[in-house]
C-alpha positions in Angstrom: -53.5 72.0 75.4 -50.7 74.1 74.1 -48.0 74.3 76.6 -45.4 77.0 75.7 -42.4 75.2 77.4 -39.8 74.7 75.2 -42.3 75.7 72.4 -40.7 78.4 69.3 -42.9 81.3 69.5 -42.5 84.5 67.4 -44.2 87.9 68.6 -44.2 90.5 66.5 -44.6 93.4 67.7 -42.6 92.8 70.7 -40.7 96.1 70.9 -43.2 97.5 74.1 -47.2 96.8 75.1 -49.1 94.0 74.9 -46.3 92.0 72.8 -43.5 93.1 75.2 -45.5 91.6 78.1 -46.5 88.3 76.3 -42.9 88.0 75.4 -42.0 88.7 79.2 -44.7 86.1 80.0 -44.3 83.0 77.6 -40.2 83.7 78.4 -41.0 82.7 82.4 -43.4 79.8 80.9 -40.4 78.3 79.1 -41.0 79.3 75.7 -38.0 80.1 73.3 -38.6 83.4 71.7 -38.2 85.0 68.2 -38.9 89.2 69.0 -40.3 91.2 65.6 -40.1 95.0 65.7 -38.8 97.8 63.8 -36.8 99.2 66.8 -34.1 97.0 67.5 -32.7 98.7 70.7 -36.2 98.0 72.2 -36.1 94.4 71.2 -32.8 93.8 72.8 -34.2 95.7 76.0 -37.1 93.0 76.1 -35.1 90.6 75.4 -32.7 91.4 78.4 -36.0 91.7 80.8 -37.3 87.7 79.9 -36.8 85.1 82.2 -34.2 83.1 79.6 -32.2 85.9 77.5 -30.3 82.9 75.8 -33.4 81.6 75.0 -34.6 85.1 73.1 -33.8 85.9 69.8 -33.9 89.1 68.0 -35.5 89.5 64.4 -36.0 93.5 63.5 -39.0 93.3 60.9 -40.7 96.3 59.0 -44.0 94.8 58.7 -45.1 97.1 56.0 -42.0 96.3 53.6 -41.0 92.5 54.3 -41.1 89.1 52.0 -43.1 86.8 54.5 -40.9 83.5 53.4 -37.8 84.9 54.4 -39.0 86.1 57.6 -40.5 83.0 58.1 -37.3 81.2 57.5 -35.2 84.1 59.3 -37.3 83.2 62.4 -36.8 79.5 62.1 -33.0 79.8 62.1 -33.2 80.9 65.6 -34.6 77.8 67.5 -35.8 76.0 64.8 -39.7 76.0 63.0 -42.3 78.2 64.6 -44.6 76.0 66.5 -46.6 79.5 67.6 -46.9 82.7 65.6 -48.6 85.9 67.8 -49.7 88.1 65.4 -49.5 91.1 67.8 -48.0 94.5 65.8 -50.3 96.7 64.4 -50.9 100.5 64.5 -54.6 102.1 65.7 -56.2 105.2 64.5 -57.5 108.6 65.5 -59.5 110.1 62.9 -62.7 111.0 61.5 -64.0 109.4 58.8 -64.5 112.5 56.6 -61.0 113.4 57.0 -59.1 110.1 57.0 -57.1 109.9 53.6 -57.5 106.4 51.4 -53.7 105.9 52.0 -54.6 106.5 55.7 -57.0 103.3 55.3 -54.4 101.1 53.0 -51.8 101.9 55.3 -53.7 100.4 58.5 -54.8 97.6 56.1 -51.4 96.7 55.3 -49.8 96.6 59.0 -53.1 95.2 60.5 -54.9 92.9 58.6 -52.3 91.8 54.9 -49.3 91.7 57.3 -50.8 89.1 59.5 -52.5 87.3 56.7 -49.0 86.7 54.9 -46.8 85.9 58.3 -49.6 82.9 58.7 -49.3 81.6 55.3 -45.7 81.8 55.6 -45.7 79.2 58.3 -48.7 77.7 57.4 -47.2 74.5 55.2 -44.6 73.7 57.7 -47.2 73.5 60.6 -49.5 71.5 58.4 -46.6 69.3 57.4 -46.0 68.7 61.4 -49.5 68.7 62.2 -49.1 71.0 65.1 -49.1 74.8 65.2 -51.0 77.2 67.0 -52.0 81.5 65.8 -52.7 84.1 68.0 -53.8 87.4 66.7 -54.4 89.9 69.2 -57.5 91.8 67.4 -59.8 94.0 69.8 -62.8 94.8 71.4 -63.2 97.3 68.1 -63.0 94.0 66.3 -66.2 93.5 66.7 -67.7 97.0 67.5 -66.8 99.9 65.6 -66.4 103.2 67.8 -65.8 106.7 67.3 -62.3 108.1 65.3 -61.2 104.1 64.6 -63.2 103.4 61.5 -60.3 102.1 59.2 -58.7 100.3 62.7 -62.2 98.1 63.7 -62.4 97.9 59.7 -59.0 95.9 59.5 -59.8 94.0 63.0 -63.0 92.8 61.9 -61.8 91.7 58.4 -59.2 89.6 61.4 -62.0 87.9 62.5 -63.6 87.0 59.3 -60.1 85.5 57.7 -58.9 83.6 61.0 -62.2 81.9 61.5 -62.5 80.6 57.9 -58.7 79.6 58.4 -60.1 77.7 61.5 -62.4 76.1 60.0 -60.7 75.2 57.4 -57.5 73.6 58.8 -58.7 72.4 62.1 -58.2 68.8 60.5 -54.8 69.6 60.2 -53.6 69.9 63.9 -54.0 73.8 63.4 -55.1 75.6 66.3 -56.1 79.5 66.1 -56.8 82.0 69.3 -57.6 85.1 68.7 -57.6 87.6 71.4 -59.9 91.1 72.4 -58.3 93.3 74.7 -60.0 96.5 75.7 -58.3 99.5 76.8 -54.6 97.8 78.0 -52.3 100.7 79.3 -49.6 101.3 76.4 -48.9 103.3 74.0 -51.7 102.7 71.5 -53.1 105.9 71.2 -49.8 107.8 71.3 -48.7 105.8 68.2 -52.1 105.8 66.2 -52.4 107.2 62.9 -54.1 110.5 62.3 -55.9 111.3 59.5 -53.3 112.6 57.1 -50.6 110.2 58.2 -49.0 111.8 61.4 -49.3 110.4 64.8 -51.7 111.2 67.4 -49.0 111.6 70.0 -51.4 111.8 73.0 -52.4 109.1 75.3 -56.2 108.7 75.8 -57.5 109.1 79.1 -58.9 105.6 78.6 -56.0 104.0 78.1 -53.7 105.8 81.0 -56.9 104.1 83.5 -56.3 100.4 81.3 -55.2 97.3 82.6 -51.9 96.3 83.4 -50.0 94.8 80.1 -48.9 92.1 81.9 -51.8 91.1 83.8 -53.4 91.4 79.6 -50.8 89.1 78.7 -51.2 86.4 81.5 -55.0 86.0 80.1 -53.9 85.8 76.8 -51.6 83.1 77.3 -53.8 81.2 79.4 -56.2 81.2 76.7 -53.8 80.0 74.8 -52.9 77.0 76.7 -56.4 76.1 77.0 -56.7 76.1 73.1 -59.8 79.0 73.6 -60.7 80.3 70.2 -61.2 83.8 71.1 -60.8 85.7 74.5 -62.0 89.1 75.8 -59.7 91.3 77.9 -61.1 93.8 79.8 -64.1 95.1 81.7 -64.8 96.7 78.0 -65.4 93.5 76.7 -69.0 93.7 77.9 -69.9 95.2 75.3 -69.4 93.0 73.1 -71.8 90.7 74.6 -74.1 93.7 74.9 -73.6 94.1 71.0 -74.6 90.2 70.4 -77.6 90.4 72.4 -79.2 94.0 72.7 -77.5 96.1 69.8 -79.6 99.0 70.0 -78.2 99.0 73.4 -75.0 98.6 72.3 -75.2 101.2 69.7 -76.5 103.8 71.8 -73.9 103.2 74.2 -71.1 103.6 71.7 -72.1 106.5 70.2 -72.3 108.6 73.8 -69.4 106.8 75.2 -65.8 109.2 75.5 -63.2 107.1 73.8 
């Protein structure tokens, strides 16, 4: 069991959705925070809003123009070393394929798949050294299927899933412990922040998302997850089809391609 009391966790992305929430969250479960986001006036809003504001530090972090050791040392000079890293920033996408640009598709690589990659490995010796550390990544549902205008987004959440669980498998002998997490449509800011296919932002919010779950009520199942040591957990009524996909794919497939997403 991982119990976050008294635990160090840095969130990243923690300036507003999903990573504001779980920072809201873990705060009221005891956990002493490190927040990562560009927007440092948002960070210091979430910070007031947690349960403990003494017990929440503030790290502004570009995650597409960082050195992963010294943010990994920055965070550990808060509360001491990271005994949980939530890989939770990231940007989606809103695109089709034939017009998405290749730096459209590095760009989305770099935030959402390298950027995780390198804030593990940064951490990575000291938890082995301790024995003890546990990873969240908050992937998707479109981690696993791809759907319509997100092709470079469920591109760099599936390659998520591929790295994490060979990381698993890998260091589960050393007291490493790795959850990652598969949210549906979650009522934030997602779409309104996604890249388009040129580089701009889509700057509308999907009808999908407006009708999503609660952020919190996301975050509450994430942590509990977490505290159960789950490998991977689905958020979401849209997580069905992920079973759907495993089991009847033509299904699946047909599904996707009618669906209004």
């Amino acid at each position: 069991m991982t119990e976050l009391a008294g635990k160090v966790v840095w969130i990243t992305g923690a300036s507003g959705g999903i990573g504001e929430a779980l920072a809201t969250v873990a705060s009221q479960r005891g956990g002493k925070l490190v927040l990562s986001a560009r927007r440092s006036a948002e960070l210091d809003r979430v910070r007031k809003a947690c349960a403990n504001p003494d017990q929440v530090a503030v790290m502004p972090l570009d995650l597409t123009a960082f050195d992963p050791n010294e943010a990994a040392k920055a965070a550990a000079s808060h509360f001491g070393p990271v005994d949980v890293l939530v890989n939770n920033a990231g940007m989606s996408q809103r695109s089709l394929v034939r017009d998405s640009t290749m730096d459209v598709y590095r760009h989305l690589f770099e935030l959402d798949f390298f950027a995780p990659v390198a804030l593990t490995k940064a951490v990575l010796d000291g938890m082995i050294e301790r024995r003890s550390g546990h990873i969240v990544v908050i992937s998707s549902v479109v981690g696993y299927i791809g759907t319509p205008l997100r092709s470079g987004y469920a591109a760099a959440k599936h390659a998520l899933h591929g790295f994490f669980d060979a990381a698993r498998a890998e260091l589960w002998r050393d007291g490493l412990k790795f959850t990652l997490a598969c949210p549906g449509f979650i009522k934030t800011e997602v779409s309104i922040n996604a890249i388009t296919a040129t580089g701009g932002s889509f700057g509308k919010l999907d009808p999908t998302i407006a009708r999503g779950m609660e952020p919190k009520r996301c975050a509450e199942k994430i942590w509990r997850a977490v505290e159960r040591d789950a490998e991977e957990v689905f958020v979401g009524k849209e997580s069905a089809l992920i079973y759907i996909k495993r089991w009847i794919p033509a299904l699946a497939s047909f599904a996707v391609k009618r669906a209004k997403f």
